[in-house]
C-alpha positions in Angstrom: -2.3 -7.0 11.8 -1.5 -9.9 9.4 -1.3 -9.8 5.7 -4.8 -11.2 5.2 -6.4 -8.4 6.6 -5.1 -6.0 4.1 -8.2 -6.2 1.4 -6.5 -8.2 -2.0 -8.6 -6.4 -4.3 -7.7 -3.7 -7.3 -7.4 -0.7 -6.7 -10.2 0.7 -9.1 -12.0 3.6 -7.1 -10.6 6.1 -5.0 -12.4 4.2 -1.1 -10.7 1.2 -2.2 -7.3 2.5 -2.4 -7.9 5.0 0.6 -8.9 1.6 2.6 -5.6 0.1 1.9 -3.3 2.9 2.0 -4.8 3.1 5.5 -4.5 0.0 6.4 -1.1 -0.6 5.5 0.5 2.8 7.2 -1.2 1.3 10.1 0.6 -1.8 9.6 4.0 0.0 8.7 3.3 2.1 12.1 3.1 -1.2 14.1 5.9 -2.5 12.5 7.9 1.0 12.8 8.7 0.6 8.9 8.4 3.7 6.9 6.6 4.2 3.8 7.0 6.9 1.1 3.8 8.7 1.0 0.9 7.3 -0.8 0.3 9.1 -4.3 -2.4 11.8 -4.2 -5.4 11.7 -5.6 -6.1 14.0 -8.9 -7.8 16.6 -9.1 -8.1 17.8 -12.2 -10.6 15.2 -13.9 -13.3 16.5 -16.2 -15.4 13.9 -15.9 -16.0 13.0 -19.6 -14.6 9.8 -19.3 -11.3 10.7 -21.4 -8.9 7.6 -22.8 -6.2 8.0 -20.1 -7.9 9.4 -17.9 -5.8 11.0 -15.1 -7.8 8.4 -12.5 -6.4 5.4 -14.4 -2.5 6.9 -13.6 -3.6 7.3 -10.4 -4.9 3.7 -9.9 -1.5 1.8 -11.8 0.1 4.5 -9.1 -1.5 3.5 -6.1 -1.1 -0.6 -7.1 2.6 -0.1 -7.4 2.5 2.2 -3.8 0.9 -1.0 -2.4 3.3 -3.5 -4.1 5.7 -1.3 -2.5 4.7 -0.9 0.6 3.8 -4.7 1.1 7.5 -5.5 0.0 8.9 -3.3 2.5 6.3 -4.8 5.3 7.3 -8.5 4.3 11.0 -7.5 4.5 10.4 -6.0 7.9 8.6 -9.2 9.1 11.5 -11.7 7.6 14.2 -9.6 9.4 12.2 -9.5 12.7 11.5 -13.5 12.2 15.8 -13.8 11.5 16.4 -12.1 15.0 14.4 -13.9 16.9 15.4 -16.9 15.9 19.0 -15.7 16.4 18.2 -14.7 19.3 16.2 -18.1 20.3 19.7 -19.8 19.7 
């Protein structure tokens, strides 16, 4: 699976990061790189649409996961990419 096919968009519903924590502990299971575990979802929202609302932590939480996640893929892939060409020589 190739970068591009991990969507690019924010993280600002709870499908949307679902979709891409999926998609990249696929990747990371291709790649037999392991993640930490994605951040949970909350569960103790009231619904009232407070100022800090515990779904906005969870949202900044789950775009750094991905950063995270996507720098540990990349660094994976670079290090494969060095060995073969090592390899190649």
């Amino acid at each position: 699976m190739s970068f591009a096919e991990v969507p690019e968009e924010a993280i600002t519903n709870a499908e949307t990061a679902r979709r891409i924590f999926e998609s990249l502990q696929q990747r990371a299971a291709e790649a037999g790189v392991t993640l930490r575990t994605p951040p949970p979802e909350p569960t103790t929202c009231c619904g009232r649409g407070c100022n800090g609302c515990v779904w906005e932590g969870y949202f900044s939480a789950a775009a750094y996961w991905r950063e995270d996640a996507e720098t540990a893929l990349h660094a994976a892939s670079d290090t494969a990419t060095s060995v073969r060409r090592s390899v190649s020589r």
